[in-house]
C-alpha positions in Angstrom: 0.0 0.0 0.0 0.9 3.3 -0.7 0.9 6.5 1.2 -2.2 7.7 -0.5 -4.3 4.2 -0.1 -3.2 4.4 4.1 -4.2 7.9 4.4 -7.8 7.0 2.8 -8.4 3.6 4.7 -7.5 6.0 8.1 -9.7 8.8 7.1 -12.4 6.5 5.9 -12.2 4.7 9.2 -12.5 8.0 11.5 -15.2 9.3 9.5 -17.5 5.6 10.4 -16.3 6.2 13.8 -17.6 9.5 14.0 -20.8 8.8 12.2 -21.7 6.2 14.6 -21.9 8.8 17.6 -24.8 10.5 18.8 -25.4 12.9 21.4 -28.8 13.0 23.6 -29.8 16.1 26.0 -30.5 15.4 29.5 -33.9 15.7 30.8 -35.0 17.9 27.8 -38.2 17.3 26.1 -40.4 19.4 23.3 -43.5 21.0 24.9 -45.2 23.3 22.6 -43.5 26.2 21.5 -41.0 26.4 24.1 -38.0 23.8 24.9 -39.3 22.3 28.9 -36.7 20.8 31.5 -37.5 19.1 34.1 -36.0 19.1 37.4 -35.9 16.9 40.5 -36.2 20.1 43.6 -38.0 23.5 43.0 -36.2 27.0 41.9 -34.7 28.9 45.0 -36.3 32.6 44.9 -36.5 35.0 42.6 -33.4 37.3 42.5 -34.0 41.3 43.0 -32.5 42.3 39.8 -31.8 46.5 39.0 -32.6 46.8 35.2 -30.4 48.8 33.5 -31.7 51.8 30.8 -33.0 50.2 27.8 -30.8 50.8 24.7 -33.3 52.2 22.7 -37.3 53.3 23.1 -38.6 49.8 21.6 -37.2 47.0 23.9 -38.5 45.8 26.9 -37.4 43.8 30.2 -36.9 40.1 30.1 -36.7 39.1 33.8 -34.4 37.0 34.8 -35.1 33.2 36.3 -33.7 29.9 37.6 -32.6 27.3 35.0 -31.6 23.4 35.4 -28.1 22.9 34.5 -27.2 19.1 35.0 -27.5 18.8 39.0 -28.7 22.5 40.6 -30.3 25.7 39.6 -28.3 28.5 38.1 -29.5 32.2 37.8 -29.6 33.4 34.1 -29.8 37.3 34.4 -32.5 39.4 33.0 -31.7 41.3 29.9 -33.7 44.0 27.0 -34.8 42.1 23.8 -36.6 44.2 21.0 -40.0 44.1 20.7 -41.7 42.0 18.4 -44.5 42.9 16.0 -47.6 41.4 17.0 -45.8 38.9 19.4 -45.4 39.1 22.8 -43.1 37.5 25.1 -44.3 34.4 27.6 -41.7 34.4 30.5 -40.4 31.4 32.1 -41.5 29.5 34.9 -41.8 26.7 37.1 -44.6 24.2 37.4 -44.9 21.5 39.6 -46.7 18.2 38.4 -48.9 15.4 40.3 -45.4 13.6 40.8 -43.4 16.2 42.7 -41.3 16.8 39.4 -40.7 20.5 38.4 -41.5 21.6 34.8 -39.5 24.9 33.6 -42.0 26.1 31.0 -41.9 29.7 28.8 -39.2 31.5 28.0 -40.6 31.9 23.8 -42.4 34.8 21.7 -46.1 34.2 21.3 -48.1 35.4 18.2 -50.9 37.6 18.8 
């Protein structure tokens, strides 16, 4: 074998090896518009958060909330998006169901 036909049967062999990954979210599942995560314990509080000036006369407060990262909450700050035309902005929150499991829900632009 020559140089050329090594460095084919290598390349060809990576690229199976990489074909035949996959990668699957945790605790991640499609619920409506929005992306909801579940987690196993309910958010701490809501943090007191001081909102800067907008940056311009058309954007609005998105407060901030708790997410799920792998094992505990972390705090995502609250930031100004621009407003949308005929949309409006459903903020995110937690649910709890029947089972004791906590839903994060919202957090996605709704049409009007």
């Amino acid at each position: 074998m020559n140089g050329n036909s090594i460095s084919a049967v290598i390349m060809l062999t990576v690229a199976i090896g990489v074909s035949a990954c996959t990668v699957t979210p945790p605790h991640v599942s499609v619920s409506g518009p929005a992306v909801a995560v579940w987690a196993p314990v309910p958010p701490p509080a809501l943090r007191v958060e001081v909102m800067p000036p907008p940056p311009r006369h058309d954007y609005f407060w998105v407060p901030g909330y708790w997410r799920w990262e792998s094992d505990r909450h972390r705090w995502v700050e609250g930031h100004w998006e621009q407003r949308r035309e005929h949309e409006h902005f459903v903020s995110q929150r937690w649910d709890q169901d029947e089972h004791g499991r906590w839903q994060m829900n919202g957090g996605y632009w709704h049409r009007d």
